[in-house]
C-alpha positions as CSV (number, residue, x, y, z in Angstrom):
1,X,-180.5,66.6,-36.2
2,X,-179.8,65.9,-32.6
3,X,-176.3,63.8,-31.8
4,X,-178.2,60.7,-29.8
5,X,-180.6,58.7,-32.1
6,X,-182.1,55.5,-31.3
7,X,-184.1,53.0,-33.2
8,X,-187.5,52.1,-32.0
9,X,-190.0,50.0,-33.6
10,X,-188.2,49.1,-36.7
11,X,-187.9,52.8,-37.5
12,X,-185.5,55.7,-36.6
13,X,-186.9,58.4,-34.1
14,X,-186.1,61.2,-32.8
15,X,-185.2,60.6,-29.0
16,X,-184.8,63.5,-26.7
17,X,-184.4,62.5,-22.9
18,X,-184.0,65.6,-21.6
19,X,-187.3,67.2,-22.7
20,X,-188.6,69.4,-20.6
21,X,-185.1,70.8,-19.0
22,X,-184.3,74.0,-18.7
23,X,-180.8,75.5,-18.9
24,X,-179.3,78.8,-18.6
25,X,-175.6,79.0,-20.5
26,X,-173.1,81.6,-19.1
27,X,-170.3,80.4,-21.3
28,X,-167.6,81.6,-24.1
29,X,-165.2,79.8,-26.6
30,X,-165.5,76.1,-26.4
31,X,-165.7,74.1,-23.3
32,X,-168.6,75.8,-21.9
33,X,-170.6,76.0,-25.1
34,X,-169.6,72.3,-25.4
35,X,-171.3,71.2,-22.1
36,X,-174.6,73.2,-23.2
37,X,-174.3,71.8,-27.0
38,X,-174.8,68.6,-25.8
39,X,-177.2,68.9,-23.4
40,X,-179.3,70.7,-26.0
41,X,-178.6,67.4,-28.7
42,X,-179.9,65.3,-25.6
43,X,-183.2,67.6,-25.6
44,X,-183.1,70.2,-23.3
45,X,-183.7,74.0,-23.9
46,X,-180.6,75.8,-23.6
47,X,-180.5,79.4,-23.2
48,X,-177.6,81.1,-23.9
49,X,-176.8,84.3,-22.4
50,X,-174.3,86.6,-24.5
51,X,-173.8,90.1,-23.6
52,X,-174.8,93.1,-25.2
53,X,-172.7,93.1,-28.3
54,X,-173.0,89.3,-28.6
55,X,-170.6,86.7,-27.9
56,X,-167.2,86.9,-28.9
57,X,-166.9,84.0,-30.9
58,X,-169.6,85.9,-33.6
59,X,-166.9,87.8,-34.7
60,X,-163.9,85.3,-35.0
61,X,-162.4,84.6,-38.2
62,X,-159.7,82.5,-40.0
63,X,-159.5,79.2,-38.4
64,X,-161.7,79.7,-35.7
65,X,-164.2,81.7,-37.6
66,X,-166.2,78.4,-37.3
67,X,-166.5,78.3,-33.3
68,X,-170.0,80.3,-33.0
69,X,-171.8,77.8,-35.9
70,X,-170.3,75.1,-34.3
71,X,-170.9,74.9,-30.6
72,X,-174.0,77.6,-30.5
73,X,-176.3,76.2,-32.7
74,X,-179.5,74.0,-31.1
75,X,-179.9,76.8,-28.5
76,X,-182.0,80.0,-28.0
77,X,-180.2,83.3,-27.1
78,X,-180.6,86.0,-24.8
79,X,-178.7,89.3,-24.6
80,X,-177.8,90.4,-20.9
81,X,-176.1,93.0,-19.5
82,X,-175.2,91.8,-16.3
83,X,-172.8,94.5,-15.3
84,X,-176.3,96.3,-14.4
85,X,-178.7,95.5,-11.5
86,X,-181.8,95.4,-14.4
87,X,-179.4,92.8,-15.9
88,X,-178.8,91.1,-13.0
89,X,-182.3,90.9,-11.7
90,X,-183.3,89.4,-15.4
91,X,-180.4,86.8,-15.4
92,X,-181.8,86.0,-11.3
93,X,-185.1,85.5,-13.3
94,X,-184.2,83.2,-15.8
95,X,-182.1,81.0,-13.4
96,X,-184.8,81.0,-10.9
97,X,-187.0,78.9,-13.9
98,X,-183.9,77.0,-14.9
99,X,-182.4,73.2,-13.7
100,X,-178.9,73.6,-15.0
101,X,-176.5,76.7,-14.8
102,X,-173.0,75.9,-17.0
103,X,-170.5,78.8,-16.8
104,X,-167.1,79.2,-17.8
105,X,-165.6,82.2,-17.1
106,X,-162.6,83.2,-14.7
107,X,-162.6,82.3,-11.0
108,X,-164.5,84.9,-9.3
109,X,-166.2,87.1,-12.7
110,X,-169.8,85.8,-11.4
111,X,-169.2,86.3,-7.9
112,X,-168.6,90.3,-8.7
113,X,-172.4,90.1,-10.3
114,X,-174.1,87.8,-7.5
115,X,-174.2,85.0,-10.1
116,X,-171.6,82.8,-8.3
117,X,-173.2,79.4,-6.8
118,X,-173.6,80.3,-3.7
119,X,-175.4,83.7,-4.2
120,X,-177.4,81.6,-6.3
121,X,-178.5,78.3,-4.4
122,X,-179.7,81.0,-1.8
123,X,-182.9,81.5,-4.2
124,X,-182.6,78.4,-6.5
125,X,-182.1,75.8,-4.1
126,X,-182.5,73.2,-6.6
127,X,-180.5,74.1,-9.3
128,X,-177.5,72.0,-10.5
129,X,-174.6,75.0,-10.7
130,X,-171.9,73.5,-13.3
131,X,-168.5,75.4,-13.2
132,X,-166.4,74.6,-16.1
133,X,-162.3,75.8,-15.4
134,X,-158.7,75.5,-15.8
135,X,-158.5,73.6,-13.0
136,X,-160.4,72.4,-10.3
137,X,-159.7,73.6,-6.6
138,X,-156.0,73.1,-5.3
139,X,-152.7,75.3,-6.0
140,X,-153.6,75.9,-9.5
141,X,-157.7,76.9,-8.8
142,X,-157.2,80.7,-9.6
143,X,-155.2,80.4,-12.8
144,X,-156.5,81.1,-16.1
145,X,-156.1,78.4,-18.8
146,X,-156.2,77.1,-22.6
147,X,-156.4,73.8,-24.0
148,X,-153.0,74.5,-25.4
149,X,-151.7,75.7,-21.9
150,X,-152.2,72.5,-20.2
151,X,-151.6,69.9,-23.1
152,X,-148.3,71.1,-22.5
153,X,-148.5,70.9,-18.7
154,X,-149.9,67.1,-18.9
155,X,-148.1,65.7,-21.6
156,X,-150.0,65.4,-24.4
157,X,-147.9,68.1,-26.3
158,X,-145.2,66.2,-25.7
159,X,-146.7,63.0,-27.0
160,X,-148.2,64.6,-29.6
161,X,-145.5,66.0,-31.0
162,X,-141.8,65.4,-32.0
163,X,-139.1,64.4,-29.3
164,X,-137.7,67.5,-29.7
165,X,-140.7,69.8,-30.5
166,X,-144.5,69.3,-28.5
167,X,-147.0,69.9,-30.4
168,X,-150.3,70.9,-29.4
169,X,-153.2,68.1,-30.5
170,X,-154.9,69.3,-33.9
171,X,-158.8,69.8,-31.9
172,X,-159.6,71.3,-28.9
173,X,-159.9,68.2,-27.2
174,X,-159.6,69.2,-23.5
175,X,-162.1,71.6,-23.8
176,X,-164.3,69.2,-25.9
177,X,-164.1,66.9,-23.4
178,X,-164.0,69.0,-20.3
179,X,-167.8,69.7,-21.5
180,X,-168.6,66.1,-21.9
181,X,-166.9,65.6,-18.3
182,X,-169.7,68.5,-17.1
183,X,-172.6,66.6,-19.0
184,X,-171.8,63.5,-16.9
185,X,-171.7,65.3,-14.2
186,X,-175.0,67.0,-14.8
187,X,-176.6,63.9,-15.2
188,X,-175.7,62.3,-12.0
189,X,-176.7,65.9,-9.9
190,X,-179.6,65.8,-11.8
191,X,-180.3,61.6,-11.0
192,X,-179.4,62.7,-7.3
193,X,-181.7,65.9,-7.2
194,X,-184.3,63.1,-8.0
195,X,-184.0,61.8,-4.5
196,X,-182.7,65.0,-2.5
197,X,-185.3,67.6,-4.1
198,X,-181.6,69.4,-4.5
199,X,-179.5,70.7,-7.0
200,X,-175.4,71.0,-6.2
201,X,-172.4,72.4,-7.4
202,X,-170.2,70.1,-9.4
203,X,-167.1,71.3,-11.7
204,X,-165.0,70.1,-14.8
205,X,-161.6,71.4,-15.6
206,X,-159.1,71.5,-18.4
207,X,-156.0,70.0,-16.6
208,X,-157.3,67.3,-14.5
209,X,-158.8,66.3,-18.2
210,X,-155.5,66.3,-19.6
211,X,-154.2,64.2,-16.8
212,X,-156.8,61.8,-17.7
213,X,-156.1,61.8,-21.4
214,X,-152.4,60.8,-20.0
215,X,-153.3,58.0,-17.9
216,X,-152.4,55.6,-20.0
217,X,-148.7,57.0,-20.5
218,X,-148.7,57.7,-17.2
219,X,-149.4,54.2,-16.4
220,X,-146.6,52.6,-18.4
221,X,-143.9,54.8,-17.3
222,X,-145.0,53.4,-13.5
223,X,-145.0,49.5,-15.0
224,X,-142.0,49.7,-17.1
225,X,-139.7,52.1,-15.1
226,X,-139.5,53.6,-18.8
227,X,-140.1,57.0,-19.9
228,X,-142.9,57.9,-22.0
229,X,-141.6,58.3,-26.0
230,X,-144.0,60.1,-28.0
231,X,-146.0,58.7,-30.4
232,X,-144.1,60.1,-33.6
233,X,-141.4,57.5,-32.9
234,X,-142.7,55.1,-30.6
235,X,-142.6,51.8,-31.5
236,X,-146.1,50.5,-32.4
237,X,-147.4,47.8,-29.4
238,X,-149.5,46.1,-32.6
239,X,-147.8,44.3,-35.5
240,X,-149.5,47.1,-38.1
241,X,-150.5,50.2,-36.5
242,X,-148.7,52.8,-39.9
243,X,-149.1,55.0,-42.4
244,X,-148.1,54.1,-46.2
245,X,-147.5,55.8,-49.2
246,X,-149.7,54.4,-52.1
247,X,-148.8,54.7,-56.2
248,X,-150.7,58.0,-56.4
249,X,-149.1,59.6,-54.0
250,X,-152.0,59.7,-51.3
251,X,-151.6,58.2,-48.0
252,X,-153.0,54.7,-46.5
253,X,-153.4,54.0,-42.7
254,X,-153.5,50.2,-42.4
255,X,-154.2,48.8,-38.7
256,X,-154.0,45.0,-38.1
257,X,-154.9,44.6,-33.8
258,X,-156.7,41.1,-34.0
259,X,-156.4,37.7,-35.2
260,X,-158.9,38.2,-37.3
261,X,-157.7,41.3,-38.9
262,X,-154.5,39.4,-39.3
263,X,-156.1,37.3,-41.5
264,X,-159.1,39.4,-43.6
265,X,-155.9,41.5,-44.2
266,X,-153.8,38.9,-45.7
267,X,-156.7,37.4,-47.8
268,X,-157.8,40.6,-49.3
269,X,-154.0,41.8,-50.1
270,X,-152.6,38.2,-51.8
271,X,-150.7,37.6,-49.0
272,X,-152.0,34.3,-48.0
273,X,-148.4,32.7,-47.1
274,X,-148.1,34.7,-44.5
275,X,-151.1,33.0,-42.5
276,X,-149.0,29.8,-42.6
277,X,-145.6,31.2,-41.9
278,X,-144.8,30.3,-38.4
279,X,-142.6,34.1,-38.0
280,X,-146.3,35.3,-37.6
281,X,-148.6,32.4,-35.9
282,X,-149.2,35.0,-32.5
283,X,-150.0,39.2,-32.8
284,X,-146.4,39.0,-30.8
285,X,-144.6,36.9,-33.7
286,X,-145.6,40.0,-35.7
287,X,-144.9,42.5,-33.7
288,X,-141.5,40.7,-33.2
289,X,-141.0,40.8,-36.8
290,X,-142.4,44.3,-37.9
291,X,-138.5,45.3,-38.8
292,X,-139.3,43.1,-41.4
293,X,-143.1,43.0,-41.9
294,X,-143.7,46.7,-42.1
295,X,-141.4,47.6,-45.0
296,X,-142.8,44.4,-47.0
């Protein structure tokens, strides 16, 4: 079951637009795999090149024992030993016949094996090359990186977690995204190679995808002059935006954003007073009187 589905004549159908691409998957962990996953949900055949003994990931247990199912499956698999000319003159081979190239290993590991981009674009000319990193080129370019390394560099830690305690997001979501980033870009090489006959080399990075994840709270601390406050104590910009305990002891998150929220929420709860009682007649009346309205 691919992720993209679209109805068509009345009837649900299986819609791959990328038919007919070819891509070659250098990639470990997550954010690489990612980039390839989706590509392959969109239609394309994705070949993913492990070495010898198989990628890492195979082997992984506990809580991450899940990472090989997850973000490997919808793909063919090759085993390579590029470390060795034969491997290297296979791996040439297979790029040669490919569109897309997506590799996320350290700076400079491909280069060492005449895989880097532009050893490459010297035989595959029109070949989209997609480099997936920490961080794309300035002071930090050379650095290894996790998703956990720069969610505390950018913020999101901090947000995430208690004042006094950042805590890292419960997903991988840079690296998740960071490969949705790469599809993008893929796409528009690919859109562009349409007119140029060319391929390019395009990147997508951890960091500068944690930056954009803290945009927002970026944004507000240059509005307000205020400093961000994380979102474990923040006060709520929507009248209900909480969790609540219920009778059973399970929890309930209630949201009310819109007017018309406001007042399906009301109806369906008995609290129909409340639609007439002037303390709430805006979202700003409410969120003025959540001191009040929350614990009620």
């Amino acid at each position: 079951m691919t992720m993209m589905q679209q109805r068509t004549a009345g009837r649900a159908d299986d819609i791959r637009p990328l038919a007919g691409l070819r891509v070659v998957e250098f990639s470990q962990m997550v954010m690489g795999p990612t980039c390839g996953l989706i590509l392959a949900d969109l239609g394309a055949d994705v070949v993913k090149v492990e070495p010898p003994k198989g990628d890492r990931t195979r082997y992984f247990k506990g809580p991450a024992a899940g990472f090989c199912a997850t973000y490997c499956r919808n793909k063919r698999s090759v085993a390579i030993d590029t470390s060795s000319s034969e491997g290297q003159a296979v791996a040439r081979r297979l790029i040669e016949n490919s569109d897309v190239l997506i590799e996320n290993f350290r700076p400079g590991l491909l280069k060492r094996t005449g895989l880097d981009y532009d050893s490459v674009a010297a035989f595959a000319p029109h070949l989209v090359y997609c480099s997936l990193k920490g961080y794309l080129p300035g002071p930090y370019e050379s650095r290894l990186a996790l998703d956990e390394v720069v969610q505390m560099m950018g913020g999101l830690a901090y947000m995430t977690g208690l004042p006094d305690r950042p805590m890292r997001a419960g997903a991988s979501v840079n690296d998740i995204m960071g490969g949705m980033f790469g599809v993008i870009a893929i796409q528009a090489a690919l859109a562009e190679r349409q007119r140029t006959g060319r391929g390019r080399y395009i990147q997508s990075a951890l960091y500068e995808n944690n930056v954009f994840l803290m945009a927002q709270a970026m944004m507000c601390e240059t509005v307000t002059g205020q400093p961000s406050i994380p979102y474990s104590v923040k006060d709520s910009p929507w009248p209900v935006y909480d969790l609540f305990d219920t009778v059973d002891g399970s929890k309930l998150f209630v949201t009310i954003v819109g007017e018309e929220q406001w007042q399906a929420f009301c109806r369906a709860f008995d609290r129909e007073i409340w639609l007439s009682d002037l303390r709430f007649a805006s979202s700003q009346d409410r969120v003025d009187q959540r001191g009040w309205l929350i614990p009620a």
